[in-house]
Backbone as CSV, one residue per row, in Angstrom:
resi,resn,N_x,N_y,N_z,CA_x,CA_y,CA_z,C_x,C_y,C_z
1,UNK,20.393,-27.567,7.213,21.100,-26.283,7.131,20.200,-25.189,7.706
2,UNK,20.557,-24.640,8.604,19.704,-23.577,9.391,20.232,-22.171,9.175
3,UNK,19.555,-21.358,8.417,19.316,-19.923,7.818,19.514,-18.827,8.787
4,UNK,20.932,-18.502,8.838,21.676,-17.457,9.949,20.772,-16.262,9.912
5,UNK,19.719,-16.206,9.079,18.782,-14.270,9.418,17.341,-14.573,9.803
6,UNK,16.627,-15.782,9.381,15.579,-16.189,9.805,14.928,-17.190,11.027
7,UNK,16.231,-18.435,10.902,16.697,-19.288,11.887,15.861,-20.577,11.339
8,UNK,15.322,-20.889,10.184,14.334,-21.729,9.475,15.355,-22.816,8.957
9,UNK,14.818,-24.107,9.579,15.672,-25.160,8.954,15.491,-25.773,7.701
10,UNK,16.187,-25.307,7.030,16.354,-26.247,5.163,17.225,-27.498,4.759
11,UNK,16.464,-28.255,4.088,17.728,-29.038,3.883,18.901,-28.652,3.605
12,UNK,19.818,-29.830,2.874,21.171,-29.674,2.899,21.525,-29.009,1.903
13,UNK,20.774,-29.578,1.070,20.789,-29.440,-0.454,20.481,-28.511,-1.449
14,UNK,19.665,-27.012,-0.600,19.354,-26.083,-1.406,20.474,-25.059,-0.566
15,UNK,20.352,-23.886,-1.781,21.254,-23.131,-2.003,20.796,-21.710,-1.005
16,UNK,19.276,-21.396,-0.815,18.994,-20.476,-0.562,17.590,-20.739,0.117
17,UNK,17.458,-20.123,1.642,16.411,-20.503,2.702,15.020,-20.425,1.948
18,UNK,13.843,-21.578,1.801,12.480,-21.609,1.369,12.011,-20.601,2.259
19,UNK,12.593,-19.991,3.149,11.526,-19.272,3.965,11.523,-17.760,3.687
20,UNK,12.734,-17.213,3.918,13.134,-15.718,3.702,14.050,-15.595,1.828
21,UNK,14.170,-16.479,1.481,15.493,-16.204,0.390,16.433,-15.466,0.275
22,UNK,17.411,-15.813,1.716,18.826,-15.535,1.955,19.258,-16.692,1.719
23,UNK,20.848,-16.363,1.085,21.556,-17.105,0.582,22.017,-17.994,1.819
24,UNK,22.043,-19.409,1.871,23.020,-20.276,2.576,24.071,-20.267,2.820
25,UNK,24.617,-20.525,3.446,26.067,-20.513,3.214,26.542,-22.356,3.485
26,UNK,27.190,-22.726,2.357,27.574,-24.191,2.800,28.965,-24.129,2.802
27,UNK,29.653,-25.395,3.161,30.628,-25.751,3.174,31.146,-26.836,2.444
28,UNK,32.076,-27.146,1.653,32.638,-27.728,0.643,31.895,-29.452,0.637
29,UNK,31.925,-29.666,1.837,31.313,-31.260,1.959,30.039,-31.459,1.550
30,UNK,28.874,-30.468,1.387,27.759,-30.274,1.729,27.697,-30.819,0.054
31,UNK,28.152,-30.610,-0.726,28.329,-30.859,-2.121,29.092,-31.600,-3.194
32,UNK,30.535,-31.267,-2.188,31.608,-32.216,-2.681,32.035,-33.451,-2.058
33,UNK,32.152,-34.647,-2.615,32.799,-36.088,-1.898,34.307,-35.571,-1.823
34,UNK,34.499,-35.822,-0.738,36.137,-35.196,-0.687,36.986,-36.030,-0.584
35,UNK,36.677,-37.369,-0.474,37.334,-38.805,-0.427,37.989,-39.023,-1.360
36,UNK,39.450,-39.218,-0.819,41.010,-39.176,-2.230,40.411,-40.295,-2.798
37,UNK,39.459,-41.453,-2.639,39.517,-42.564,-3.364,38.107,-42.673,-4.437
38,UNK,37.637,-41.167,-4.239,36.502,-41.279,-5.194,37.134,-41.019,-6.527
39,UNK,38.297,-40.674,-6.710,38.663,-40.818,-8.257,38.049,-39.433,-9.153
40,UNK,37.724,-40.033,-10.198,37.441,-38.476,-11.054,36.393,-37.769,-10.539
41,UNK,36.394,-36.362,-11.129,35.326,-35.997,-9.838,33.862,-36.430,-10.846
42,UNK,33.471,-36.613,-11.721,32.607,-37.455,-12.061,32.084,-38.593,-11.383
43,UNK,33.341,-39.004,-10.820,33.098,-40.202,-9.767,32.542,-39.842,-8.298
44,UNK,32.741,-38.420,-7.852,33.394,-37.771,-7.034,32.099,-37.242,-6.634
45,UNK,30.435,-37.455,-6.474,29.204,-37.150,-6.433,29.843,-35.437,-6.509
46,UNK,30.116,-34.962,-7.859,30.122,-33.384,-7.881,28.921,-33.190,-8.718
47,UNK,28.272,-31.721,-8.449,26.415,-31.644,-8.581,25.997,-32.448,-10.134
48,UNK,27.202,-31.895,-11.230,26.753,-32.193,-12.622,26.366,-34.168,-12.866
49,UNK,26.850,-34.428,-11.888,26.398,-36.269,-11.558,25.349,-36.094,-10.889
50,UNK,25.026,-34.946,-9.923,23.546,-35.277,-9.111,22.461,-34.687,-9.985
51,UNK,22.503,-34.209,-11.401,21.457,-33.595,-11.872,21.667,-31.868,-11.996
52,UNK,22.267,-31.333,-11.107,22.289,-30.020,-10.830,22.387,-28.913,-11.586
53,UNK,21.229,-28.114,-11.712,20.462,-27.820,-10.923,19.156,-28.355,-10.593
54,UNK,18.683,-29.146,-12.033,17.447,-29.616,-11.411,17.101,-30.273,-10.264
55,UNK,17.963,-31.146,-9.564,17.531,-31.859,-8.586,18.561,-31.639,-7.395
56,UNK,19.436,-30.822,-6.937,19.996,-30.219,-6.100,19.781,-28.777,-5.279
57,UNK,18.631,-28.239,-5.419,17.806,-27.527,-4.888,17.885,-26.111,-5.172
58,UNK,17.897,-25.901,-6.535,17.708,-24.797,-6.516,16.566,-24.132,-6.724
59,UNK,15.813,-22.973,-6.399,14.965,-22.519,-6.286,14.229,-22.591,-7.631
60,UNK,14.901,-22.170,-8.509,13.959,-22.185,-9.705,13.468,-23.570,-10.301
61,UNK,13.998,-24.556,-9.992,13.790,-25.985,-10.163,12.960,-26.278,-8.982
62,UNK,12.785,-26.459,-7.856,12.268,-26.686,-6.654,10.717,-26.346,-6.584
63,UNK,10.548,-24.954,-7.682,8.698,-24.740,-7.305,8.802,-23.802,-6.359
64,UNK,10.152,-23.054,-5.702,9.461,-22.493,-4.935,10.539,-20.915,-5.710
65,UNK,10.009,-20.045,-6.085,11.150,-19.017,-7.069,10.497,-17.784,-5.977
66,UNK,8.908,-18.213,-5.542,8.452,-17.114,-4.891,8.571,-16.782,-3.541
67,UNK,8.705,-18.431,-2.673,9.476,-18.224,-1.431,10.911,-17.992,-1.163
68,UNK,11.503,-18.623,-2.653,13.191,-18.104,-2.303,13.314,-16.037,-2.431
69,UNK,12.997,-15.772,-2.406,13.121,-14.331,-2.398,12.826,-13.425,-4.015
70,UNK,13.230,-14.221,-4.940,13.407,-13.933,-6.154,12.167,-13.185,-6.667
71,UNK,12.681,-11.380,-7.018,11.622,-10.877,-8.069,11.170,-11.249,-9.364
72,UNK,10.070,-10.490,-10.064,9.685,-11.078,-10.831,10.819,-10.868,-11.980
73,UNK,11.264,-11.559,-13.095,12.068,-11.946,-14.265,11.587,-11.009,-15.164
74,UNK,12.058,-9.973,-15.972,11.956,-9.552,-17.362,12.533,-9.766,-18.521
75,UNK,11.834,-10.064,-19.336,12.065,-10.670,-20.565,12.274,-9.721,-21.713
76,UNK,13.207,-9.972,-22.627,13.406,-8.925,-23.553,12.723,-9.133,-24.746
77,UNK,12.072,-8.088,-24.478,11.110,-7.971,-26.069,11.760,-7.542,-26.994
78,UNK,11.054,-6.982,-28.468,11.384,-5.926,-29.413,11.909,-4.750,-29.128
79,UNK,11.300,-4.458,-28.247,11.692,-2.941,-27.998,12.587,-2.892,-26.911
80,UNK,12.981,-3.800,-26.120,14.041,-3.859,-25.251,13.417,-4.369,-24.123
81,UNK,14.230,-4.021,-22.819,13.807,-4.502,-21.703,15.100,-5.456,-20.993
82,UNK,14.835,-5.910,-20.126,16.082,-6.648,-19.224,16.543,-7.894,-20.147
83,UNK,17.784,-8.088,-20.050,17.763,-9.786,-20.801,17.300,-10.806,-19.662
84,UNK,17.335,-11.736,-21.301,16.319,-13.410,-20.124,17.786,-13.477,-18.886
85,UNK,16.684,-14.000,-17.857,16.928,-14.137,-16.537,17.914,-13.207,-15.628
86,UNK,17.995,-12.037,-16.006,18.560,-11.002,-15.127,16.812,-10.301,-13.996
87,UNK,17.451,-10.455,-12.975,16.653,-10.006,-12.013,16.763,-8.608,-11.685
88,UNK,15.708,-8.191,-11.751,14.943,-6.625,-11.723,15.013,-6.427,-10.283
89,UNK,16.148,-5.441,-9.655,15.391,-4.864,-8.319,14.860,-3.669,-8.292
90,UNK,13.696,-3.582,-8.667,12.907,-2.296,-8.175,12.452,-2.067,-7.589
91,UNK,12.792,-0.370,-6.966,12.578,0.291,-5.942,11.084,0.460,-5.888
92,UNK,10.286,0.423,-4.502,8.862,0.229,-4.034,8.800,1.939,-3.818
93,UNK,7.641,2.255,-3.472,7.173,3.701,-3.253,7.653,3.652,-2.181
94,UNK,7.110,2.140,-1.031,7.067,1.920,0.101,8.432,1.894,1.073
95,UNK,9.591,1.436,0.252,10.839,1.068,0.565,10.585,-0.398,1.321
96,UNK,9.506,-1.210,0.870,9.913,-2.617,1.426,10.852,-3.417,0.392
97,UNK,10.934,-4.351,0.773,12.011,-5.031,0.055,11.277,-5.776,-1.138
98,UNK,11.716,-4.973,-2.715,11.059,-5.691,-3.776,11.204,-7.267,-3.901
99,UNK,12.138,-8.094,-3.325,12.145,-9.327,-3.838,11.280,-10.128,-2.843
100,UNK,11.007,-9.590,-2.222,9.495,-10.285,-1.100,8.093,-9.985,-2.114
101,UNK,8.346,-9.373,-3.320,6.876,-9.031,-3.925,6.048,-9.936,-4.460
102,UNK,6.799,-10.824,-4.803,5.922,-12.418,-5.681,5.669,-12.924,-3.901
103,UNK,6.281,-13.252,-2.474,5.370,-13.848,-2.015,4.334,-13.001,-0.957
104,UNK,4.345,-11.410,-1.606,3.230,-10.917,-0.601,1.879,-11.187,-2.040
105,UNK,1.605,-11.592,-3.055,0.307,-11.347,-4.053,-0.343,-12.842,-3.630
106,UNK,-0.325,-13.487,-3.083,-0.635,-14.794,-3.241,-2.054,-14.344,-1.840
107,UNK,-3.395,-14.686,-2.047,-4.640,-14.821,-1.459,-5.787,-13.436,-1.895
108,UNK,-6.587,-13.753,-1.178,-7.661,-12.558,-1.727,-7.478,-11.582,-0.337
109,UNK,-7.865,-10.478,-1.080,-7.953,-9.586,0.438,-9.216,-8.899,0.586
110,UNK,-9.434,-9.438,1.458,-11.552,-9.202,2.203,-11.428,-7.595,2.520
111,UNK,-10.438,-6.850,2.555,-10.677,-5.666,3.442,-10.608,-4.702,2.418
112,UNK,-9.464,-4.942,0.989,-9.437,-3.459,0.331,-10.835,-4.505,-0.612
113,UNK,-11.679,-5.293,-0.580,-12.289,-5.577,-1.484,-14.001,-5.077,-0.650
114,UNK,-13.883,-4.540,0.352,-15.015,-4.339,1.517,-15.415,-2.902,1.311
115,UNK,-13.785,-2.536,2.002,-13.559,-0.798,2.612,-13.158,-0.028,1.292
116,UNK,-12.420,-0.686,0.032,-12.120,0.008,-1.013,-11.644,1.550,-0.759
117,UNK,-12.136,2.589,-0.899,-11.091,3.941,-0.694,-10.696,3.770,0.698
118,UNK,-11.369,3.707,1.433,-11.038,3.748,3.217,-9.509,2.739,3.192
119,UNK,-9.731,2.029,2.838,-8.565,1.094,2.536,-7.263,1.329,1.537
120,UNK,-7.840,1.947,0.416,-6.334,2.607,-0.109,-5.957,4.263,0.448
121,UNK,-7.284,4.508,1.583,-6.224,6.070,2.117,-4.923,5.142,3.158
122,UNK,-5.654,4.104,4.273,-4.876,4.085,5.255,-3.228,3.728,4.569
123,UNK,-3.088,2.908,2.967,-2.440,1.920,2.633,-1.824,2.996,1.918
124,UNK,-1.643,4.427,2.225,-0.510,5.549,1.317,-1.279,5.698,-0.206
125,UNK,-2.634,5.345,-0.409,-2.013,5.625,-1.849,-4.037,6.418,-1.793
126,UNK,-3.847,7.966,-1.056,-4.512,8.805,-1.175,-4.955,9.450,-2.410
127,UNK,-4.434,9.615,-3.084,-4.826,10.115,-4.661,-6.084,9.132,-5.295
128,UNK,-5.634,8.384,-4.937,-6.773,6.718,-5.831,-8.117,6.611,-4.715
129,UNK,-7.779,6.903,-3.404,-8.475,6.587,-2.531,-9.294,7.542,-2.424
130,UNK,-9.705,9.015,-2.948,-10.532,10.306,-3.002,-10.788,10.105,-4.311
131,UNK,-10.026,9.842,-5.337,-10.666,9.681,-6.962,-11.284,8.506,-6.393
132,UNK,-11.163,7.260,-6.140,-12.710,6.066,-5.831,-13.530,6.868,-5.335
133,UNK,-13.290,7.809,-4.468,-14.586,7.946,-3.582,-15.322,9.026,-3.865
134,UNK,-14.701,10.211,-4.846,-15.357,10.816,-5.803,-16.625,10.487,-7.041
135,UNK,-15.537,9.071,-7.462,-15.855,8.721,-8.904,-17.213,8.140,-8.689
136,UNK,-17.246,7.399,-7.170,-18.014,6.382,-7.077,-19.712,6.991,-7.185
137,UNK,-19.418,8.532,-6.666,-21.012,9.294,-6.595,-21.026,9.517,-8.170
138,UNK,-20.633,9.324,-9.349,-21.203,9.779,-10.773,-21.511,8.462,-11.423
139,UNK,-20.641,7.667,-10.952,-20.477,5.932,-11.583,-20.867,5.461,-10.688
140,UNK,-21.734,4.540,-10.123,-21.862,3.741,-8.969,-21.456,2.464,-9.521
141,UNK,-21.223,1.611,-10.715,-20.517,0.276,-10.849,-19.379,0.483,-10.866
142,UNK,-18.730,1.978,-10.781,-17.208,2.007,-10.596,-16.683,1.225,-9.404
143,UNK,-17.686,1.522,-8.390,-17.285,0.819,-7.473,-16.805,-0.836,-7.239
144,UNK,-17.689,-1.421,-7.789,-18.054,-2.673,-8.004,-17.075,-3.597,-8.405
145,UNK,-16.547,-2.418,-9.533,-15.353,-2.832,-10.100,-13.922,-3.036,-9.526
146,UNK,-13.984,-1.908,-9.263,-12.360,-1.351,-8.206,-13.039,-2.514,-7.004
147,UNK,-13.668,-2.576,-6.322,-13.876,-4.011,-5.242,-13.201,-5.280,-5.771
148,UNK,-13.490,-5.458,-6.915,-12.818,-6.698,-7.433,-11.816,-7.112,-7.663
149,UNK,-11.221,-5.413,-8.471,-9.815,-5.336,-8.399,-9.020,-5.379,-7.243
150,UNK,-8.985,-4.444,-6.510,-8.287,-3.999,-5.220,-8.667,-5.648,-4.389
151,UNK,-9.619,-6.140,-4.482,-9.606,-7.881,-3.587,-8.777,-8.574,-4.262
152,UNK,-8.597,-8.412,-5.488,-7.278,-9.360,-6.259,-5.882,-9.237,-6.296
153,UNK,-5.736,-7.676,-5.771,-4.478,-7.059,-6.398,-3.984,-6.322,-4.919
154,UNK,-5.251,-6.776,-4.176,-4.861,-5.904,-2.872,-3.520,-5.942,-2.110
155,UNK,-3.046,-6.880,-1.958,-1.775,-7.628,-1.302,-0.740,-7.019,-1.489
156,UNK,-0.376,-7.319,-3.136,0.331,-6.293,-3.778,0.369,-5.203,-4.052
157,UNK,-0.552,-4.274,-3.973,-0.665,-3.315,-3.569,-0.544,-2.423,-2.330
158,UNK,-0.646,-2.938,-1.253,-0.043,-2.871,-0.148,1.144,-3.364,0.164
159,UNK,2.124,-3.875,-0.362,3.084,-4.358,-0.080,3.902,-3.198,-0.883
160,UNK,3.417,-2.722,-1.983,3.931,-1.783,-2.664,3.819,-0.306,-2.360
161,UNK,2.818,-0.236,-1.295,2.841,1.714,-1.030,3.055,1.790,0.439
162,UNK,2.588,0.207,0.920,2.246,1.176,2.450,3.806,0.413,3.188
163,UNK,4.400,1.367,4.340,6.028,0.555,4.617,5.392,-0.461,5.641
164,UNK,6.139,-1.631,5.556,6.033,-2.868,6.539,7.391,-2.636,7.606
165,UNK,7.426,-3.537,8.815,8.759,-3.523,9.456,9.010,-4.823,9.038
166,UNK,8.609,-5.948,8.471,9.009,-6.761,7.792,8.011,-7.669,7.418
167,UNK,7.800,-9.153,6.705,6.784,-9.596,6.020,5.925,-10.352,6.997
168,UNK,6.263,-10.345,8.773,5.067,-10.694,9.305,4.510,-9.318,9.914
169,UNK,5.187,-8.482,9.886,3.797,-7.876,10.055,3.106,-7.326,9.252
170,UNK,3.044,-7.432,7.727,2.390,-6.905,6.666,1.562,-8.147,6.700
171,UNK,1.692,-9.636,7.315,0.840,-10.366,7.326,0.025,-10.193,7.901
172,UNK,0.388,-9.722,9.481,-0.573,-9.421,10.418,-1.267,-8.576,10.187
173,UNK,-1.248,-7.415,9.642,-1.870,-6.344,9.626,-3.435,-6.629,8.317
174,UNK,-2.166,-7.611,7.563,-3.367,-7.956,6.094,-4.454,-8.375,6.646
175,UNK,-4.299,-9.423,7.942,-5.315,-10.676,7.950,-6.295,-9.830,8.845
176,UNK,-5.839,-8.542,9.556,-6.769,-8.133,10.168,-7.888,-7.376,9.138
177,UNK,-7.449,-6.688,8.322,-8.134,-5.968,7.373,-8.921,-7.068,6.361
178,UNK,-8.413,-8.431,6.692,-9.285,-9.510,6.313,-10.499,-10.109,7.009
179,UNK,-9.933,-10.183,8.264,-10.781,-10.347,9.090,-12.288,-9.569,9.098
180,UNK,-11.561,-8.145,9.596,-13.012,-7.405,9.064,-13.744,-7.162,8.144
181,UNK,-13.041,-7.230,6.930,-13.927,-7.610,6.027,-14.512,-8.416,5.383
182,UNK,-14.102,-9.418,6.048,-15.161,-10.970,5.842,-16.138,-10.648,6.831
183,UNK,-16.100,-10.193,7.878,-17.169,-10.133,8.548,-18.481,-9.259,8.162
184,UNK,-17.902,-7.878,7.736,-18.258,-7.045,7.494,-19.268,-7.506,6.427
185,UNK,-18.677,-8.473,4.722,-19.522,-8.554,3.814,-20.351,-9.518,4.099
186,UNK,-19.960,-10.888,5.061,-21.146,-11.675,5.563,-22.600,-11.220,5.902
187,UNK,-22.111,-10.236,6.650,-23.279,-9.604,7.682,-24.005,-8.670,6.546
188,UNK,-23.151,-8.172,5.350,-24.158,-7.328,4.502,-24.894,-8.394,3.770
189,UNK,-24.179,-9.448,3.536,-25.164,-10.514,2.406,-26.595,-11.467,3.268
190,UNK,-25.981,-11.566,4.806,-26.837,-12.079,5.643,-28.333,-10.940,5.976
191,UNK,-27.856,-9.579,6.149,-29.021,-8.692,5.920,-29.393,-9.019,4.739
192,UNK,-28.676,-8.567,3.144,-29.626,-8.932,2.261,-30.796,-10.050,1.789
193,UNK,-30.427,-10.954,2.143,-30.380,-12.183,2.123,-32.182,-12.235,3.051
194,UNK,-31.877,-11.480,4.252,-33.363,-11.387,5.137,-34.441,-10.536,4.503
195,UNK,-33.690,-8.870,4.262,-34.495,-8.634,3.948,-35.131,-8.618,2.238
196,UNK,-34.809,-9.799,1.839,-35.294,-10.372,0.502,-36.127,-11.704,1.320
197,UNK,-36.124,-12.468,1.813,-37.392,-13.162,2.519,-38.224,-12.268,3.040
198,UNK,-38.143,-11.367,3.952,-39.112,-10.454,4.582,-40.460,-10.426,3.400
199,UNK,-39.577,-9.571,2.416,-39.996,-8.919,1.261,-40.835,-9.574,0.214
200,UNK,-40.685,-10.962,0.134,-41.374,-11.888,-0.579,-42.270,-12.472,0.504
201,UNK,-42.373,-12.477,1.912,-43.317,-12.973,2.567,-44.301,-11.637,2.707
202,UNK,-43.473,-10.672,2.912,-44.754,-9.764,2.654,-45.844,-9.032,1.607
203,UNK,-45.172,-9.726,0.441,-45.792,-9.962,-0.945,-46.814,-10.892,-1.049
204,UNK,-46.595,-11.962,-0.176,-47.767,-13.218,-0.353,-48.862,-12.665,0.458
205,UNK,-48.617,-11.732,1.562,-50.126,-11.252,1.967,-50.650,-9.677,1.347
């Protein structure tokens, strides 16, 4: 079954493209035995004989809830909140599309974990990016910290302030700001790294 907005081929059997999570569109055969001689539809391979949903492809059974498009689920507490399994669409600062948000958090990001404020001015979210870079001259482990964070949370965080034209180029753009900052912290740990030999060889004389 090939996905009329992405063009990604899926099997037959799921409901909604692993790639983008637009809905499929099937046709009655794709599911139903339509053969007058299959008898009851019990007989009749209709899904509740194939398992369905567990084993007829639906996303939440399948493992994949984060490539089918699907936001994250809220659960109703005490005090309220969405009921079980109603899906939350909430609106981004950014206006990208919230149900792409579970699969932009997935890896580390080398660049807001490098560049830290430099990285949340370019990414819209200026307020955080002058308070880091304020805070960082009174606190210097503030920094340290927010590095760790912003490398964990970076993804999502950019997916959430800054606008994409769609999820490859928020890829592209990520891996570059990855790029450089893998390079960037190599080369600081590879200096450190020297001039801590230097420093102990010039201790022994």
């Amino acid at each position: 079954m090939t996905c009329r907005k992405c063009g990604f081929e899926n099997s037959n059997n799921v409901k909604f493209c692993i790639e983008c999570g637009s809905a499929l569109e099937h046709s009655s055969s794709d599911f139903y035995d339509t053969d007058e001689k299959s008898g009851y539809p019990e007989q009749a391979g209709y899904p509740e004989r194939a398992g369905y949903p567990e084993q007829a492809g639906y996303p939440e059974q399948s493992g994949y809830p984060e490539r089918a498009g699907y936001p994250e689920r809220e659960t109703q507490g005490r005090r309220g909140g969405a009921p079980y399994g109603m899906v939350c669409n909430t609106y981004l600062p950014s206006g990208n599309d919230p149900k792409l948000l579970n699969m932009t958090r997935e890896g580390w990001n080398w660049g807001a974990f490098v560049f830290t404020w430099i990285w949340l001015l370019w990414h819209n979210m200026v307020p955080f990016g002058i308070g880091l870079l304020l805070a960082s001259f009174f606190f210097g482990p503030l920094s340290l910290i927010a590095s760790f964070y912003l490398g964990a949370k970076g993804n999502e965080l950019a997916w959430t302030y800054k606008p994409f034209r769609n999820l490859q180029h928020f890829e592209e753009t990520e891996k570059a700001w990855n790029r450089w900052g893998l390079v960037l912290f190599l080369v600081s740990m590879g200096g450190g790294i020297l001039f801590f030999i230097l420093a102990m060889l010039s201790g022994l004389h």
